[in-house]
Every structure is written in C-alpha cells, then in structure tokens.
matplotlib code that plots the C-alpha trace (Angstrom):
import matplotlib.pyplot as plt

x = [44.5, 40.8, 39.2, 36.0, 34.2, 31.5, 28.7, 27.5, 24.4, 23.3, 22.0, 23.3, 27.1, 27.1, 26.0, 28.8, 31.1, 29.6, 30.8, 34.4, 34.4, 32.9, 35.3, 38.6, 40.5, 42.2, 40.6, 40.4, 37.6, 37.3, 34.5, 33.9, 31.7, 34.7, 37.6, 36.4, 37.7, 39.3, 38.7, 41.9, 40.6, 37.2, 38.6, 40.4, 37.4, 35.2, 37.5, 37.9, 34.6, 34.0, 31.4, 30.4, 30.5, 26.9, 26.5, 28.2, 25.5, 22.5, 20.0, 17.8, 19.8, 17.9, 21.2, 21.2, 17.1, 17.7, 20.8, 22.0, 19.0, 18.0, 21.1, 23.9, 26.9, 30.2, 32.5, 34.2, 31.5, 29.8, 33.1, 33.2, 29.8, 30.5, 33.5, 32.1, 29.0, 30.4, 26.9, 25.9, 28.7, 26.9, 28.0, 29.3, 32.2, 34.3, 38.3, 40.2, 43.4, 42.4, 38.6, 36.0, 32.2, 29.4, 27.9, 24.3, 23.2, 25.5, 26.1, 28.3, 31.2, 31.3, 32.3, 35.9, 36.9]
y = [122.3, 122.2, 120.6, 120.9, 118.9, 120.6, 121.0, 124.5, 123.4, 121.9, 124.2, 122.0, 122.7, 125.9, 126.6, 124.3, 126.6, 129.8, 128.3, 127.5, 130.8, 132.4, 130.6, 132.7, 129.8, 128.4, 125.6, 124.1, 123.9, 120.6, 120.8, 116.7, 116.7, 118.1, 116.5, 113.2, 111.5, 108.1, 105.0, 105.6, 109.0, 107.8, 104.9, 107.3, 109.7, 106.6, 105.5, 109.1, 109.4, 106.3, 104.7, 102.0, 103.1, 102.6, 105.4, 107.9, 107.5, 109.8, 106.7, 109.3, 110.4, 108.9, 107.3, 105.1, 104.0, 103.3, 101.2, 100.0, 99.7, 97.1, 94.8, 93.5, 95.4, 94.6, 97.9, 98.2, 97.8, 101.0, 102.9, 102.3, 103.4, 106.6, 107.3, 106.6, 108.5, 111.3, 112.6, 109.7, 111.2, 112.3, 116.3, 118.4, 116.5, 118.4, 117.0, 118.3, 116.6, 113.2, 114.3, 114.2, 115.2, 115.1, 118.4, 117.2, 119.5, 121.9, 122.4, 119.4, 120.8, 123.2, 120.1, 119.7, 123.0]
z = [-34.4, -34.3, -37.6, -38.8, -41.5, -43.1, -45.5, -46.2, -47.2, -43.7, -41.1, -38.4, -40.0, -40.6, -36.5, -35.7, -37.9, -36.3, -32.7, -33.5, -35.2, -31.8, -30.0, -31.0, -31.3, -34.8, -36.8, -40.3, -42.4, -44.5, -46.7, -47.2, -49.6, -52.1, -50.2, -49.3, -46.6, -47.0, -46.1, -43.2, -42.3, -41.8, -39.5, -37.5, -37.0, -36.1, -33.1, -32.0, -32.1, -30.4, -32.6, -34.6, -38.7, -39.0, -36.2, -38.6, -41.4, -42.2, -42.5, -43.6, -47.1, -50.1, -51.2, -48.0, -48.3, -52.1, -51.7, -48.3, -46.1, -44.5, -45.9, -43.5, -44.2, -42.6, -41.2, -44.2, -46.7, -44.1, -44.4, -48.3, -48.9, -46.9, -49.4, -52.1, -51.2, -48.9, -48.3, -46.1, -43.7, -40.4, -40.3, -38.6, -36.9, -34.9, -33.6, -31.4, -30.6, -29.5, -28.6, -31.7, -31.7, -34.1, -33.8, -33.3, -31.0, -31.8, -28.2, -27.9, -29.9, -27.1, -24.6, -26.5, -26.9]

ax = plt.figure().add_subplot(projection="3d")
ax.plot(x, y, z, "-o")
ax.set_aspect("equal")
plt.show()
C-alpha cells in the first residue's frame, strides 16, 4: 500500500496528495503533524529514502534557526528533534513498498508509482 505523509497546510503536500489520488491506485494518508512518527519510523523512512537525517529537515522552519542551527548534532539527536518537533519533517514523503520519495517536485512521486 502506497503511504503518504502529509500536511494540509503545505502546498507542496496537498499536490502530492492530488497525484496519488489522480493515480487510481490505493494509499494511506498519515497526517504527521497529528500522528508523529517515531523515532523507528523515522529511521525506516530515512534508509528508504536513502538519506542522511539532516537531509529530511526543513532548515528553513523557525523552530530549526532558533534551536538547532548551526550546532553539531549526532543522527539521533536529528531524528529526536524531528519527533519532538514534527514540523521540521521535510513533506510530502511518499512510500511505496521498498521505494520512498520526498515529494519536492511533486513530479518525483510519479517515479515510484
């Protein structure tokens, strides 16, 4: 099954969710923000994903600039920051099986469809 997490509030999100919906085939909404991942999930969707932690966070979220930028945070300090503040969380993310995307462009969630 297809998952999607998402944040109606982010334009970016809600074109991702407008594709999988255009696509026909069945997915799940998660909205993160209200189900936070944990610190598991968030490893899993790292490796799918293929990154490093600190290539999941929006550096640009006031939280981040306020309280964790420029410092030199291990993994897990990055993964525990994005639970405890779920809106640091890079969105959409798309999964599919054993393939994961960030939706940023949107076009790229077409790619594991």
């Amino acid at each position: 099954m297809i998952k999607i997490y998402h944040n109606n509030r982010c334009s970016k999100s809600r074109n991702g969710l407008a594709l999988l919906e255009e696509s026909g085939k069945p997915f799940e909404v998660v909205k993160y923000l209200d189900n936070v991942p944990t610190v598991s999930e968030l490893k899993k969707i790292i490796k799918l994903l293929n990154i490093k932690p600190i290539d999941l966070v929006r550096k640009n979220e006031a939280i981040w600039k306020e309280n964790f930028k420029n410092k030199d945070l291990s993994d897990s300090e990055i993964i525990a920051a994005m639970v405890e503040f779920p809106k640091l969380i890079e969105r959409p993310i798309v999964i599919n099986g054993d393939k994961a995307v960030i939706g940023r462009p949107t076009e790229l969630i077409s790619t594991i469809l």
